[in-house]
C-alpha positions as CSV (number, residue, x, y, z in Angstrom):
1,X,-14.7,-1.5,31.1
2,X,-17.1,-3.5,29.1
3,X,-15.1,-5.6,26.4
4,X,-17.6,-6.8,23.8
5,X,-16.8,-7.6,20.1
6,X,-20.5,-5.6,18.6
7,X,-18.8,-2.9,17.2
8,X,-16.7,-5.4,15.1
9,X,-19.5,-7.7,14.3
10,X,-21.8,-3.7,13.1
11,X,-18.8,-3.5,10.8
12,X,-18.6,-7.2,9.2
13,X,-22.1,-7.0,8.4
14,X,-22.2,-3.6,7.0
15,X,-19.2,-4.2,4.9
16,X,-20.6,-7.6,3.8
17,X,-24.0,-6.3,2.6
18,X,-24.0,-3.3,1.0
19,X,-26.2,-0.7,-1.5
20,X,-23.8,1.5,-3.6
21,X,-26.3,4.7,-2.9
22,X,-25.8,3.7,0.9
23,X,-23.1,2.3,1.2
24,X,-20.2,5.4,0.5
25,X,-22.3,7.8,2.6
26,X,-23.0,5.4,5.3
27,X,-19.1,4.4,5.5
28,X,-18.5,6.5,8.6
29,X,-20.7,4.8,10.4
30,X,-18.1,1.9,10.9
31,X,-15.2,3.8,9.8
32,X,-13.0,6.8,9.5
33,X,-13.6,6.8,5.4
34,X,-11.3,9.7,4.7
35,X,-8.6,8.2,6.9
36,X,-9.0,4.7,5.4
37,X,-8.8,5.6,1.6
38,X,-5.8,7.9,2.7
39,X,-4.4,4.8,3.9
40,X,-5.8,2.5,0.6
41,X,-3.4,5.2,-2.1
42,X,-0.9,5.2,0.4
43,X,-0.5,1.4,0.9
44,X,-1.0,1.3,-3.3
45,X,1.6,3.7,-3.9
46,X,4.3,2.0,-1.6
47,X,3.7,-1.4,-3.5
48,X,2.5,-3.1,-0.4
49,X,1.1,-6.1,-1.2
50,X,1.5,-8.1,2.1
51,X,-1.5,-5.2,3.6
52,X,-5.3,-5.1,3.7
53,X,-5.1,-3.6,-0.1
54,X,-2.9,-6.3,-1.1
55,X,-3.4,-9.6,-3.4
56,X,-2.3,-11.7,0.4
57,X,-5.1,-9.3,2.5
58,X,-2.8,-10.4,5.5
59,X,-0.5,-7.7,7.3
60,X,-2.9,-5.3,8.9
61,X,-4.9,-4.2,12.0
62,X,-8.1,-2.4,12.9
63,X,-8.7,-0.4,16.0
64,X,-12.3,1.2,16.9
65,X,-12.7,4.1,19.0
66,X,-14.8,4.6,21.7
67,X,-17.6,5.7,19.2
68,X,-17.3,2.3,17.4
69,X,-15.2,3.5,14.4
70,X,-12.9,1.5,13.0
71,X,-9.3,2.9,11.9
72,X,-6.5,0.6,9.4
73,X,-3.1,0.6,11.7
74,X,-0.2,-0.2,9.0
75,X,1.7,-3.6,9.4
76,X,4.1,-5.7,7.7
77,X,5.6,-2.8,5.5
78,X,8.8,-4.6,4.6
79,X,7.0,-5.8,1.6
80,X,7.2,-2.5,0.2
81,X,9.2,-0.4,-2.5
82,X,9.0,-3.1,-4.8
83,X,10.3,-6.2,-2.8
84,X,9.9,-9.1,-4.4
85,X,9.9,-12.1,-2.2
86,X,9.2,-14.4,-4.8
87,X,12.8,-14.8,-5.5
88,X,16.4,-14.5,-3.9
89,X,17.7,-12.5,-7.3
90,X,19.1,-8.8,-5.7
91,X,17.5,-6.2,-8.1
92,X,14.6,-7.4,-9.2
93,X,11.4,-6.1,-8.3
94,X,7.5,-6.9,-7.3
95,X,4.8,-3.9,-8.4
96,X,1.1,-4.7,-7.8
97,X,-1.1,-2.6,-9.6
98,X,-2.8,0.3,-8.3
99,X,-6.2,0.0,-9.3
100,X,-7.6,-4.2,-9.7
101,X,-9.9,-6.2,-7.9
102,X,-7.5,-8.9,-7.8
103,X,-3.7,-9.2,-8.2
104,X,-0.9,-11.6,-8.3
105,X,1.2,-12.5,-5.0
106,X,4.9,-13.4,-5.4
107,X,4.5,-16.9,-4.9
108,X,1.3,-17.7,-4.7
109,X,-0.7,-16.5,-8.5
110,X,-3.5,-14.2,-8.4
111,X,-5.9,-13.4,-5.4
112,X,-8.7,-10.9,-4.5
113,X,-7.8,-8.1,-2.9
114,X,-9.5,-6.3,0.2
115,X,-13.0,-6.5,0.3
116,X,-13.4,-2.5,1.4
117,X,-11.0,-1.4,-1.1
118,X,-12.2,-3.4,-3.8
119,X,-16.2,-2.0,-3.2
120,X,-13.9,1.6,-3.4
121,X,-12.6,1.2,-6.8
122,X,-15.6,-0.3,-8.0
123,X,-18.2,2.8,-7.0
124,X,-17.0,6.1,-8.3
125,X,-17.1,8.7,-5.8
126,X,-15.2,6.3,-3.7
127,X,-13.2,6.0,-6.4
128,X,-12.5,9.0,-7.2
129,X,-11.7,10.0,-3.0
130,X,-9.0,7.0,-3.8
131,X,-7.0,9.1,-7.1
132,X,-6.9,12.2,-6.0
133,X,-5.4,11.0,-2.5
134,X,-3.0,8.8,-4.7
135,X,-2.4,12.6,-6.7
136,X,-1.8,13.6,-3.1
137,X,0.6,10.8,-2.1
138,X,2.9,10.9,-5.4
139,X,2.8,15.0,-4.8
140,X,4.7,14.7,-1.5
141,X,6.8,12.4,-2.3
142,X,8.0,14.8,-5.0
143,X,7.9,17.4,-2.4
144,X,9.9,15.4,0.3
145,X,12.6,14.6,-3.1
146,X,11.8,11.0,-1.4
147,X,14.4,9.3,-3.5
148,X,17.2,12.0,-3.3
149,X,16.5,11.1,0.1
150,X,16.9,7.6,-0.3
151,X,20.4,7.9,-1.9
152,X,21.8,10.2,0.6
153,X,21.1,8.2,3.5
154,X,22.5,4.9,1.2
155,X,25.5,7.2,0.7
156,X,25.5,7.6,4.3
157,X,25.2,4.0,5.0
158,X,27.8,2.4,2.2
159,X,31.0,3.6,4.0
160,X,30.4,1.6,7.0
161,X,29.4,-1.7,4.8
162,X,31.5,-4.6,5.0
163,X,33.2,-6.6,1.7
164,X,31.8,-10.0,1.1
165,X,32.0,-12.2,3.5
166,X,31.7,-16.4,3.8
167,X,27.8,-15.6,5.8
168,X,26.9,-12.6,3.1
169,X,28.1,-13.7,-0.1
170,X,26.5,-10.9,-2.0
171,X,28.1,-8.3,0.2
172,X,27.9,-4.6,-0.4
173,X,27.1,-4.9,-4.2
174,X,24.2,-7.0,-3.5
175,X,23.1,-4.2,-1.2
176,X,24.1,-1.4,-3.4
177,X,21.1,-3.7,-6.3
178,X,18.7,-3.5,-3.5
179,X,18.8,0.2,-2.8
180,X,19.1,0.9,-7.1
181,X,15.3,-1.4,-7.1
182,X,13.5,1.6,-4.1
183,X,14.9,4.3,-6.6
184,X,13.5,2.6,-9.7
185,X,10.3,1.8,-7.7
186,X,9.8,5.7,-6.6
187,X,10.6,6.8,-10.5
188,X,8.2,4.2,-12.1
189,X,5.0,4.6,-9.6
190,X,5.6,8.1,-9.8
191,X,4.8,7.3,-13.5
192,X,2.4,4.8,-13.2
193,X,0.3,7.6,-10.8
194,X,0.5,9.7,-13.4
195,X,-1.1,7.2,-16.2
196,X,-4.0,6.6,-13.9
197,X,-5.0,10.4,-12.9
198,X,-5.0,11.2,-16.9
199,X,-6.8,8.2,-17.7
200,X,-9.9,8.9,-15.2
201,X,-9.7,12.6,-15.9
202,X,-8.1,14.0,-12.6
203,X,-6.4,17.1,-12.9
């Protein structure tokens, strides 16, 4: 009824100028906190660096409530799973890291990464809220057998692919590299996850 951009410009500030001792506590203020370091591991884990979390801090969007909270809304997950549009090779594969204040882009070198996120990893309870939701992440997709899954449905899928063809040269073995890369991907962040808990103590 009365469109007005002060909840947005209560956030900028806030994030902008910050005290550690105030800052985590005082996150909900602006914020769903739990929700958006959910959404930090889970955007880490998939490898998406095209998001807020990203080296490129470009494919996302934020929504406040009627309270003035502000909530992440995923975008632009096709640069996920290890896509790497750096190159036109079939196979090969992008992996940011999951824990850095800066990364490097396909094309572009190394960049910061989300201002939010980047405060997170740097203060340790946040930091800690951030690993053991990545522990949570990596645990489902063991639960869900996420890659099993994966090669069913490419299973599913393959039959009805054509041959080459003069418009898609690569054809179905060009497809079959790209669906080998998400499985790779899902095996090596599972690893990666794994690393990172022991290495900050999280059991």
């Amino acid at each position: 009824a009365t469109p007005n951009k002060k909840d947005l410009t209560k956030a900028i500030n806030y994030v902008n100028d910050w005290d550690p001792k105030t800052w985590y506590p005082g996150l909900n203020a602006v914020f769903d906190r739990t929700e958006m370091i959910k959404f930090f591991a889970l955007e880490n884990y998939l490898g998406h660096w095209d998001g807020y979390s990203g080296p490129d801090v470009n494919n996302y969007f934020i929504r406040s409530n009627t309270k003035g909270k502000f909530s992440f809304i995923p975008w632009g997950t096709d640069q996920t799973f290890g896509e790497n549009r750096g190159t036109e090779d079939l196979g090969d594969d992008w992996t940011t890291s999951l824990l850095s204040d800066s990364a490097k882009q396909p094309w572009s070198g190394t960049k910061p990464r989300g201002m939010i996120y980047t405060k997170c990893i740097n203060y340790k309870p946040c930091r800690t809220e951030y690993l053991n939701d990545l522990k949570a992440v990596a645990a489902m997709v063991n639960k869900m057998k996420l890659a099993s899954k994966m090669k069913t449905m490419a299973n599913l899928i393959n039959p009805v692919l054509t041959e080459t063809t003069p418009s898609d040269p690569v054809g179905i073995s060009g497809i079959k590299l790209e669906q080998a890369r998400t499985y790779k991907f899902i095996t090596k962040r599972q690893a990666e996850v794994a690393a990172l808990l022991k290495y900050f103590g999280i059991k």
